[in-house]
C-alpha positions in Angstrom: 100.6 -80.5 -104.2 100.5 -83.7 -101.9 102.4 -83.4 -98.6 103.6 -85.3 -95.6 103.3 -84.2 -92.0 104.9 -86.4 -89.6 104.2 -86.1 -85.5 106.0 -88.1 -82.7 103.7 -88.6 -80.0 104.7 -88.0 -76.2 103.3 -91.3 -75.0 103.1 -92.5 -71.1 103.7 -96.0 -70.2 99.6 -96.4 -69.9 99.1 -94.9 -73.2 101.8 -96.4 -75.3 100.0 -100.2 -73.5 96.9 -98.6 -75.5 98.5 -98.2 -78.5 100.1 -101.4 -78.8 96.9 -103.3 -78.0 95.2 -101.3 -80.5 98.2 -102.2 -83.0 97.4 -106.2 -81.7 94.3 -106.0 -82.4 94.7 -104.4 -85.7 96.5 -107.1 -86.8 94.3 -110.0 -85.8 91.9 -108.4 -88.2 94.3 -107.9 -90.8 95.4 -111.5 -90.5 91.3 -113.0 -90.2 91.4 -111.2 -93.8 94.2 -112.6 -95.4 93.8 -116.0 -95.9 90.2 -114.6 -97.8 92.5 -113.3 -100.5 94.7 -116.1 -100.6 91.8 -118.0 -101.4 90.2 -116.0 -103.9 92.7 -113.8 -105.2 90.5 -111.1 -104.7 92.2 -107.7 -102.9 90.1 -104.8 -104.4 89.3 -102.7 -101.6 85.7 -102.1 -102.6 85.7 -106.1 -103.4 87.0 -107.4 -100.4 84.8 -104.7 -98.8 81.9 -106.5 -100.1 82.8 -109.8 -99.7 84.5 -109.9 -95.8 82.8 -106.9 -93.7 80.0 -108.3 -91.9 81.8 -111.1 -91.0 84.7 -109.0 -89.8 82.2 -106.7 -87.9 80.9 -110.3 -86.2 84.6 -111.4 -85.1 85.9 -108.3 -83.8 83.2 -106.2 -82.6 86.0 -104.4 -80.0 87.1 -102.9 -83.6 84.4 -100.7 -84.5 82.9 -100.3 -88.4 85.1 -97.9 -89.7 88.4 -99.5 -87.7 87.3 -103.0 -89.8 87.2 -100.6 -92.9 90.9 -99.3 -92.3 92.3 -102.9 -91.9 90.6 -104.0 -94.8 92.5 -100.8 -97.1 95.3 -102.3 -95.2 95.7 -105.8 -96.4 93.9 -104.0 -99.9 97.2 -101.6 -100.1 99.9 -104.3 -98.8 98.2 -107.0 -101.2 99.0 -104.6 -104.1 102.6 -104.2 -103.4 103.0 -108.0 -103.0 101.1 -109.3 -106.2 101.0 -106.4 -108.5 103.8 -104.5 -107.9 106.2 -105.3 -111.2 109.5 -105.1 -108.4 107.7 -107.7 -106.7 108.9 -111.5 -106.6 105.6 -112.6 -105.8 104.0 -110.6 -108.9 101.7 -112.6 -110.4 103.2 -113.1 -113.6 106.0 -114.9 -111.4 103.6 -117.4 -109.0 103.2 -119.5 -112.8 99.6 -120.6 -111.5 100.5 -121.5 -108.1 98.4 -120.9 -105.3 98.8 -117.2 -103.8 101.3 -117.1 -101.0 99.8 -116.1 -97.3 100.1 -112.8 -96.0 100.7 -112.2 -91.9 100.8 -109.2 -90.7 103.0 -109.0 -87.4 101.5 -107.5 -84.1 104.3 -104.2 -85.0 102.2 -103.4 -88.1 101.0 -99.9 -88.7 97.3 -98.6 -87.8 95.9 -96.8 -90.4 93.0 -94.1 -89.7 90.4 -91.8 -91.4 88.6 -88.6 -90.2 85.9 -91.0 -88.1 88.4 -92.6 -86.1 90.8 -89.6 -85.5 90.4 -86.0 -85.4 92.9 -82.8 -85.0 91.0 -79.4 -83.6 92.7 -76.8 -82.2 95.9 -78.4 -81.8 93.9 -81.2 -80.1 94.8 -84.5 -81.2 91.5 -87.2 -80.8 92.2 -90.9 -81.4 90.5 -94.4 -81.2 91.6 -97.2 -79.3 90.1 -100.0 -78.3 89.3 -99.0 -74.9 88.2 -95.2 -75.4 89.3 -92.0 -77.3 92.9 -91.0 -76.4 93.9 -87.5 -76.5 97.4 -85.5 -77.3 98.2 -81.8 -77.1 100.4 -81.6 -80.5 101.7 -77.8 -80.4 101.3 -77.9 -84.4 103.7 -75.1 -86.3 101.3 -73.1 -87.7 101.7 -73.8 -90.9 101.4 -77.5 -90.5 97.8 -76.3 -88.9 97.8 -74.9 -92.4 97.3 -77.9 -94.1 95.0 -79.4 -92.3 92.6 -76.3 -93.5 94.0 -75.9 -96.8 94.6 -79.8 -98.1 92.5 -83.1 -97.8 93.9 -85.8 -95.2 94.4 -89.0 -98.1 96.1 -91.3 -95.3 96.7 -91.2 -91.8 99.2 -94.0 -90.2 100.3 -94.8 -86.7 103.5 -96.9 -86.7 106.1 -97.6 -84.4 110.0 -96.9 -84.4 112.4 -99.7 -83.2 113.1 -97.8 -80.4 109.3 -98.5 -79.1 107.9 -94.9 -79.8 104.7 -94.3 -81.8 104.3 -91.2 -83.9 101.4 -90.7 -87.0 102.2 -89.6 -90.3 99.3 -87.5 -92.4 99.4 -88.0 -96.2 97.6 -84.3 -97.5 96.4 -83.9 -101.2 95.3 -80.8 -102.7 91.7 -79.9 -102.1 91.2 -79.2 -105.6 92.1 -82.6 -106.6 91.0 -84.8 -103.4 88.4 -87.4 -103.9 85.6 -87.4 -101.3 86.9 -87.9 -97.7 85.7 -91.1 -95.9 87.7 -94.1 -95.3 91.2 -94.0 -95.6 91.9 -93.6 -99.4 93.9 -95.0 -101.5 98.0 -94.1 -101.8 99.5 -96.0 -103.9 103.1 -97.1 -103.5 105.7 -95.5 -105.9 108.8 -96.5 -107.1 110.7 -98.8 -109.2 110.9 -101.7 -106.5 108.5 -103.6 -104.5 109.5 -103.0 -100.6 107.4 -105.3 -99.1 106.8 -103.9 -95.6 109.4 -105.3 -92.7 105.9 -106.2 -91.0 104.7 -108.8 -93.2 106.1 -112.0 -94.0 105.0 -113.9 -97.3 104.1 -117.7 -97.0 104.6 -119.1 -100.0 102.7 -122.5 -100.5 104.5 -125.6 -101.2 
């Protein structure tokens, strides 16, 4: 059974500065990697993996490998929902042979993670940022601690509310049908219509 564990985080002024910078940068990768599957329509994570990595690494060292990896699912997952989603109105079916419209991602856009660049042991919450690991005391119920020893973590996103306050949300499947944990993997958005997220706009070419 998959589940959804969802933590606000107790941020101080110093800490929530971290997060948003890490959320900047995030974003600059996410948008140096758009306009690569504009061009070639390509937004297979494994694909775009292959084909924009080491450059990535080159341009934002501050990032880290497995940080580059994340933004690259990222722009992967949101290029789904925008051109293959069948709710979408930029589907391809509907574009009619026109070039692919651009995707920017806004500085407020979620930071997705995997078990290298955040950790939760003993109620101890570990976390990359640009500038060092951060660290929260999350006083999990135990049996969300249950989870994390009984399921696979699929997904984990940081985001932040309108109201300027970050929290993480942890996507479990059930061991016995996880893949292989890694980098982030794969959740695919359900549902009968495309909600393209608030924190992307669509640049449609004339």
């Amino acid at each position: 059974m998959n589940s959804v564990l969802r933590i606000s985080l107790d941020t101080s002024p110093e800490q929530t500065e971290r997060l948003q910078a890490l959320q900047r940068g995030f974003a600059q990768v996410c948008n140096a990697l758009a306009p690569l599957v504009q061009q070639t329509r390509v937004w297979n994570r494994v694909a775009l993996h292959h084909l924009a990595y080491r450059q990535l690494r080159e341009q934002f060292p501050e990032m880290g490998s497995q940080m580059v990896c994340n933004a690259i699912y990222s722009v992967s997952r949101t290029s789904r929902v925008v051109f293959q989603h069948p709710g979408s109105p930029f589907h391809l079916s509907r574009l009619e042979g026109k070039p692919l419209p651009l995707l920017r991602f806004a500085d407020t856009c979620p930071v997705y993670f995997d078990r290298h660049t955040l950790s939760v042991k003993g109620g101890q919450l570990s976390m990359f940022t640009l500038d060092g690991r951060m660290r929260f005391q999350l006083g999990l119920k135990p049996e969300d601690e249950a989870l994390f020893a009984t399921h696979k973590l699929r997904e984990i996103v940081l985001a932040r509310t309108a109201e300027g306050h970050y929290g993480l949300s942890f996507a479990f499947v059930d061991q016995q049908a996880a893949p292989e944990p890694g980098a982030a993997q794969p959740v695919e958005p359900t549902g009968p219509d495309a909600e393209i997220p608030e924190y992307v706009m669509v640049e449609e070419t004339a």
